[in-house]
C-alpha positions as CSV (number, residue, x, y, z in Angstrom):
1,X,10.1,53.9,52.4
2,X,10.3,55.6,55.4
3,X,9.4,58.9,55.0
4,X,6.6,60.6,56.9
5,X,5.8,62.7,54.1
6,X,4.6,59.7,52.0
7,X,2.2,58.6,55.2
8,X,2.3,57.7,58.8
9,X,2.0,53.6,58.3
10,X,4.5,51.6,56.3
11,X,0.7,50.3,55.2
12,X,-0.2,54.0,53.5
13,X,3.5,54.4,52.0
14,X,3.1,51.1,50.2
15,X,-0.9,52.4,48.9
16,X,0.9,55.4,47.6
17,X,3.6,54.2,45.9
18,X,1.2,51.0,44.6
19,X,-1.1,53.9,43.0
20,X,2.0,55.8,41.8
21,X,3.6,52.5,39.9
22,X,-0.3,52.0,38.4
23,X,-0.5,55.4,37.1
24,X,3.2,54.9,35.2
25,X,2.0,51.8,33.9
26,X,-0.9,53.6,32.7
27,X,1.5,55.9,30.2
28,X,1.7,55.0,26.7
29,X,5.7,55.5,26.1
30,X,5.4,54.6,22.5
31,X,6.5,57.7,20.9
32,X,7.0,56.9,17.5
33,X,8.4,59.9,15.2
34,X,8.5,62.0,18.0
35,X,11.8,63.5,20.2
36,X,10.1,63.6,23.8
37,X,11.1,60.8,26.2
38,X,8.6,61.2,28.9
39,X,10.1,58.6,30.8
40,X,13.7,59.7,30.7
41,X,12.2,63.2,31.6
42,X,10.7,62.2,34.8
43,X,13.5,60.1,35.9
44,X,16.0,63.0,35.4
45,X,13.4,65.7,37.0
46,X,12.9,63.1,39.6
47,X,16.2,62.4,40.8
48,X,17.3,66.1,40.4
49,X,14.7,67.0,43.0
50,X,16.1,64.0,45.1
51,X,19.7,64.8,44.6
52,X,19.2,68.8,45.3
53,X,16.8,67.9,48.9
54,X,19.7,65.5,49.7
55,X,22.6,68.3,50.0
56,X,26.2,67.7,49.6
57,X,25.4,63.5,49.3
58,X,23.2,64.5,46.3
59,X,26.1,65.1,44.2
60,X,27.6,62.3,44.6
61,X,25.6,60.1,42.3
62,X,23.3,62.7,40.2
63,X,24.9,64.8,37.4
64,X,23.1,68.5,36.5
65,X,20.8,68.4,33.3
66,X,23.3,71.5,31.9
67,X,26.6,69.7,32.8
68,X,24.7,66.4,31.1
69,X,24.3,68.4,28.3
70,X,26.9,70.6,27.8
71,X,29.3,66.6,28.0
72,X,27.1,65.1,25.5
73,X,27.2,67.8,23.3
74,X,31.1,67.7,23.4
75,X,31.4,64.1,23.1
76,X,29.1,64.4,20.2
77,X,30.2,67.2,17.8
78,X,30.5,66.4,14.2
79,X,28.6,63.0,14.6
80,X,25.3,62.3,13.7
81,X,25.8,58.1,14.7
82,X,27.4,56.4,17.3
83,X,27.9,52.9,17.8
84,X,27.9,52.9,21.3
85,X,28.5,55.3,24.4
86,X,29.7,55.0,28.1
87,X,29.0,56.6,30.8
88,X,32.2,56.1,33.0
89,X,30.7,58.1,36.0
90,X,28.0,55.7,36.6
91,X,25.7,57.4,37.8
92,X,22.4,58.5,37.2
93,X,22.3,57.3,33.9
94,X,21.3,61.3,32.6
95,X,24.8,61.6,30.5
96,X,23.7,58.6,28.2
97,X,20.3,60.1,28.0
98,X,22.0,63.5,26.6
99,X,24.0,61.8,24.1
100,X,21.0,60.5,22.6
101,X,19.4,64.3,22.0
102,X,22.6,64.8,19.9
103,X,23.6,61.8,18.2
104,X,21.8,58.5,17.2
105,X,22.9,55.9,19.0
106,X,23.1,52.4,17.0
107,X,22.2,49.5,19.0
């Protein structure tokens, strides 16, 4: 929490981010019947804008949405279940997300 472009005082950082967490909590993420994961979205739009303003160290943890994708889709062809999946990279968790748009994942 110590970026200036969040507020001068660690006391107006921590008023932001309070108001931020409130409005999350304020989003209904019950999506019955429905295909859009709003909070998988923002994560993955989030930490894409974090990775790409943090240059070369950026890559290191976050995977792009089309390379995601295009890793899910291959670990996924032909199936339309799958009883579990792994993610050996780690990292941001967007892989697992993907294999989830092609496949349904049994838990």
């Amino acid at each position: 929490m110590k970026s200036s472009k969040l507020g001068r005082e660690l006391k107006q950082r921590g008023k932001l981010i309070g108001k931020i967490l409130k409005q999350i909590d304020s989003i209904s993420f019950e999506m019955g019947g429905t295909d859009i994961d709003i909070l998988g979205t923002a994560y993955i739009t989030l930490i894409g804008n974090f990775a790409s303003t943090a240059g070369k160290k950026g890559g290191e943890f976050y995977t792009p949405m089309n390379m995601s994708k295009l890793v899910a889709r291959l670990a996924t062809v032909g199936l339309t279940d799958v009883l579990s999946a792994f993610d050996c990279a780690c990292g941001s968790g967007s892989l697992l997300l993907q294999v989830g748009q092609f496949a349904k994942v049994k838990i």
